[in-house]
C-alpha positions as CSV (number, residue, x, y, z in Angstrom):
1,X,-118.9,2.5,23.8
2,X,-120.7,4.6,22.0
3,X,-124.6,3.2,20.6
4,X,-123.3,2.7,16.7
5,X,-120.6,0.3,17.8
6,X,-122.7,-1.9,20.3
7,X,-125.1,-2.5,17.4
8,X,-122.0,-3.3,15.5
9,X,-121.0,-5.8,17.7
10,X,-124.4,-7.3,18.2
11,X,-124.8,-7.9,14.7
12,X,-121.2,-9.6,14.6
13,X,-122.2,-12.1,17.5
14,X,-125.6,-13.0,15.8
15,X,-123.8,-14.7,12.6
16,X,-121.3,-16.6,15.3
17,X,-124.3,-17.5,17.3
18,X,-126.9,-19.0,14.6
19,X,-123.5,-21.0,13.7
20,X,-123.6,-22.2,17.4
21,X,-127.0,-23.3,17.2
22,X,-126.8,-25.1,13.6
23,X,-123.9,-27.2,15.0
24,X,-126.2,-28.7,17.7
25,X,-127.9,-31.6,16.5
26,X,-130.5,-34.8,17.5
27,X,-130.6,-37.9,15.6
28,X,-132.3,-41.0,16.3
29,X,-130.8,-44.6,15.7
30,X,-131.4,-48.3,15.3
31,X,-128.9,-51.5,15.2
32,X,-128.5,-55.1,14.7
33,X,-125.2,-56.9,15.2
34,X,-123.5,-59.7,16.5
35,X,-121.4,-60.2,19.8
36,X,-119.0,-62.4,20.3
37,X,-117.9,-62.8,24.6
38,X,-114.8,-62.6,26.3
39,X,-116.0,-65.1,28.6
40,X,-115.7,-67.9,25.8
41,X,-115.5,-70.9,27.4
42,X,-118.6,-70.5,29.4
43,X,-120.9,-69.4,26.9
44,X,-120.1,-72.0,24.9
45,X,-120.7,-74.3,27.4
46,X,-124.6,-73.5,28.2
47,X,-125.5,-71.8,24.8
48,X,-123.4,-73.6,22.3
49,X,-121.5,-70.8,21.0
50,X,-119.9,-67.9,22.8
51,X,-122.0,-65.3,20.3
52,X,-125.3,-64.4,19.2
53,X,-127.3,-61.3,17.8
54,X,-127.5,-58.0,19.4
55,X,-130.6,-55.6,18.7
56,X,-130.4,-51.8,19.5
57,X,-130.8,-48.1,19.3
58,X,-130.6,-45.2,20.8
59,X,-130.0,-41.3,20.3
60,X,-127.7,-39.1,19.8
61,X,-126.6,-35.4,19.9
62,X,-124.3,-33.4,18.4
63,X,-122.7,-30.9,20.1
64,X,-120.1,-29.2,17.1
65,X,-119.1,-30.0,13.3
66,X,-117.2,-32.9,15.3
67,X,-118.2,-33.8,19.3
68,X,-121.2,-36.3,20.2
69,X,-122.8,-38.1,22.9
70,X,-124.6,-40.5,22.8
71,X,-127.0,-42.9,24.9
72,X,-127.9,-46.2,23.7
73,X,-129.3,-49.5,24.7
74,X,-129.5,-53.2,23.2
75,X,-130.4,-56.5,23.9
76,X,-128.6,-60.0,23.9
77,X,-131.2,-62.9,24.4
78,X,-130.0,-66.7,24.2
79,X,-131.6,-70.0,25.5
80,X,-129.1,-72.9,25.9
81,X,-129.2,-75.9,29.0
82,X,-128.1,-75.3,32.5
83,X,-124.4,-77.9,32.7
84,X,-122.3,-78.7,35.3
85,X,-118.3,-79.0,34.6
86,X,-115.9,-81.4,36.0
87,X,-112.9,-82.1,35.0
88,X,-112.8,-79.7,31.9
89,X,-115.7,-82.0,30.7
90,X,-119.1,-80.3,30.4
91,X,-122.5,-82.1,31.9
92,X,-125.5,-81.8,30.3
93,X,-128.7,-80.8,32.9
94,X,-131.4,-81.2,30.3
95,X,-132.7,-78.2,31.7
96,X,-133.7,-75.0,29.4
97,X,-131.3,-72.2,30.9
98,X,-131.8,-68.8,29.3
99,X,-129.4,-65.6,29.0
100,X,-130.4,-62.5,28.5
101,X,-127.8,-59.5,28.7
102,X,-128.9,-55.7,28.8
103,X,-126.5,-53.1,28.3
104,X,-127.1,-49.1,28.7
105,X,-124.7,-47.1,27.5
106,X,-123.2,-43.5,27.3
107,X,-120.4,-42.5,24.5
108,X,-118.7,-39.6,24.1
109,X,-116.8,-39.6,20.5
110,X,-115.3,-37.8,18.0
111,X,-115.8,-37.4,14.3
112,X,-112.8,-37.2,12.2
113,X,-112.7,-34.3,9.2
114,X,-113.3,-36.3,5.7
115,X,-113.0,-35.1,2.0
116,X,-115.4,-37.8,0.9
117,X,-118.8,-39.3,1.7
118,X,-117.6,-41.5,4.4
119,X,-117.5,-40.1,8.3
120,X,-114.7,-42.0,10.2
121,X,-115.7,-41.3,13.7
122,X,-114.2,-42.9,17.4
123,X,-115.4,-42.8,20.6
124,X,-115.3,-43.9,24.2
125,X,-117.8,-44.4,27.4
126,X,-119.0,-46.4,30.1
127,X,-122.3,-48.1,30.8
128,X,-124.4,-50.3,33.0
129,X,-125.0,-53.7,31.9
130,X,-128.1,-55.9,33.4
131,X,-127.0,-59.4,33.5
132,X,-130.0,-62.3,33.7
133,X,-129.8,-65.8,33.9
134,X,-133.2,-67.9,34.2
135,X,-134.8,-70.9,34.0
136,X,-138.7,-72.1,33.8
137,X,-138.5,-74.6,36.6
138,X,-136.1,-72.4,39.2
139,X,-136.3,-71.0,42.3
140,X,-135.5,-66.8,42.2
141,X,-132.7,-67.9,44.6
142,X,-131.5,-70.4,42.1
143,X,-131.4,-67.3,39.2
144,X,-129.4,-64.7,38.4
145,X,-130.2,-61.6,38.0
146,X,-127.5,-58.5,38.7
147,X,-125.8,-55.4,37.1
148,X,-122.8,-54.2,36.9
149,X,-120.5,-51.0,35.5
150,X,-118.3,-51.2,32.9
151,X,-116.5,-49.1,29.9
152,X,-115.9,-49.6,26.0
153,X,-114.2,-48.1,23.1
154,X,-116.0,-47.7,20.0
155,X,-114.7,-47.1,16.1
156,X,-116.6,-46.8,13.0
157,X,-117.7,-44.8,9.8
158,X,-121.0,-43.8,8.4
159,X,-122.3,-42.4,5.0
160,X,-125.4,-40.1,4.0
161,X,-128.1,-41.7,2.3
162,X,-130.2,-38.9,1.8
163,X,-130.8,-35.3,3.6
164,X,-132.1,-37.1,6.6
165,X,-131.0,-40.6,6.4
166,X,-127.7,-42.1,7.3
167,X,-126.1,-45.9,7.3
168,X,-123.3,-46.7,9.8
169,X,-121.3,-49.4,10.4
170,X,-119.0,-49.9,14.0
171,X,-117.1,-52.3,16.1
172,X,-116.8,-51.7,19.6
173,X,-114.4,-53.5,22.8
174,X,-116.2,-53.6,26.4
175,X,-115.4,-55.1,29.7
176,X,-117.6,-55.5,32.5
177,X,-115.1,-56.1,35.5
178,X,-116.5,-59.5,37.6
179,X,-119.9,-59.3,35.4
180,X,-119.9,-63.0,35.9
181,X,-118.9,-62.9,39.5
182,X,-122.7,-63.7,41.0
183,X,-123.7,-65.6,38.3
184,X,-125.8,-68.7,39.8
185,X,-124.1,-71.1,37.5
186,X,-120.5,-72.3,38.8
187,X,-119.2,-72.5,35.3
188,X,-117.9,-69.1,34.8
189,X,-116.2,-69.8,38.2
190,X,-114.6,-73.3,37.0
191,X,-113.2,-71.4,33.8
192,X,-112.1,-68.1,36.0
193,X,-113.7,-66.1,33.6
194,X,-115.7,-63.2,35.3
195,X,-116.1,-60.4,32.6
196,X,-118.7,-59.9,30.8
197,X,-117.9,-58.0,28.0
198,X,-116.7,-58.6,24.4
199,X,-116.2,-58.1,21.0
200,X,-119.4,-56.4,18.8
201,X,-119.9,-55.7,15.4
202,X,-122.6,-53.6,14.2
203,X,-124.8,-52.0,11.4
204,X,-127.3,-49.6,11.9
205,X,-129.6,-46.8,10.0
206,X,-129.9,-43.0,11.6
207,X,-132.5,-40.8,11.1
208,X,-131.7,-37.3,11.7
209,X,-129.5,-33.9,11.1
């Protein structure tokens, strides 16, 4: 190869590799949404409802036009009363029992090519989730406190707001295998229902390229 035509080919790869490097991205984001637990019955029981809000964020990167990752975490945070079930009929202890539920998480998705404003985009992952269950008069032995693996699909879209500023919107289905499993109440037990995940829905603003 003679010394013209390396040059030649240098300056072909240099286009092709600033392209590489544009592609990559970072962007920042924050969330607020509700979640709604597959483990119905025993939410309700000690918190009311089997839902509640969900506050998040996290980052993300882009790797091409289309492929992300990203890592994110959130926080569900509910005080109901500690109960004891018998019979299918639920006990009241008179005793302040909160929940609090941690999930980290790490998505790999897709986004989908779109003639218009809106980004359709999909994705799928796994993540640890950091189960606590607590009460002000309790003995540690008497709370829980464990964390377990799970996985989750994810779909949404999002649209520019300005140069740097986006708006999103996604729902997402987890399950956390025997999440409930060492849970010091005997509720989830009495309804046989051991995963923790469920059913989000969220909104969120990203701040980035």
């Amino acid at each position: 190869m003679t010394r013209a035509s390396t040059v030649a080919a240098l300056l072909l790869l240099l286009p092709a590799s600033s392209r590489a490097q544009n592609q990559f991205s970072i962007r920042g984001f924050g969330d607020v949404g509700l979640t709604v637990f597959t483990a119905t019955q025993s939410f309700k029981a000690i918190l009311g409802k089997p839902s509640g809000p969900v506050f998040g964020g996290g980052v993300e990167a882009g790797l091409s036009k289309h492929l992300f990752v990203s890592l994110a975490a959130s926080r569900f945070r509910r005080t109901g009363h500690r109960v004891f079930v018998f019979e299918d009929q639920v006990f009241n202890l008179n005793v302040a029992d909160t929940i609090t539920v941690t999930p980290l998480e790490l998505t790999g998705g897709y986004r989908f090519r779109s003639r218009g404003l809106i980004v359709p985009y999909a994705g799928i992952g796994f993540g640890w989730l950091k189960y606590e269950e607590t009460s002000a008069h309790s003995t540690p032995a008497e709370d829980a406190k464990t964390t377990h693996t799970g996985y989750h699909l994810l779909g949404g879209a999002e649209i520019p707001l300005q140069k740097w500023l986006a708006a999103g919107v996604d729902a997402q289905w987890s399950s956390v295998p025997n999440g409930l499993g060492d849970a010091s109440t005997s509720v989830a037990s009495v309804y046989d229902e051991h995963d923790l995940g469920g059913f989000t829905l969220r909104a969120k603003i990203i701040v980035g390229r």
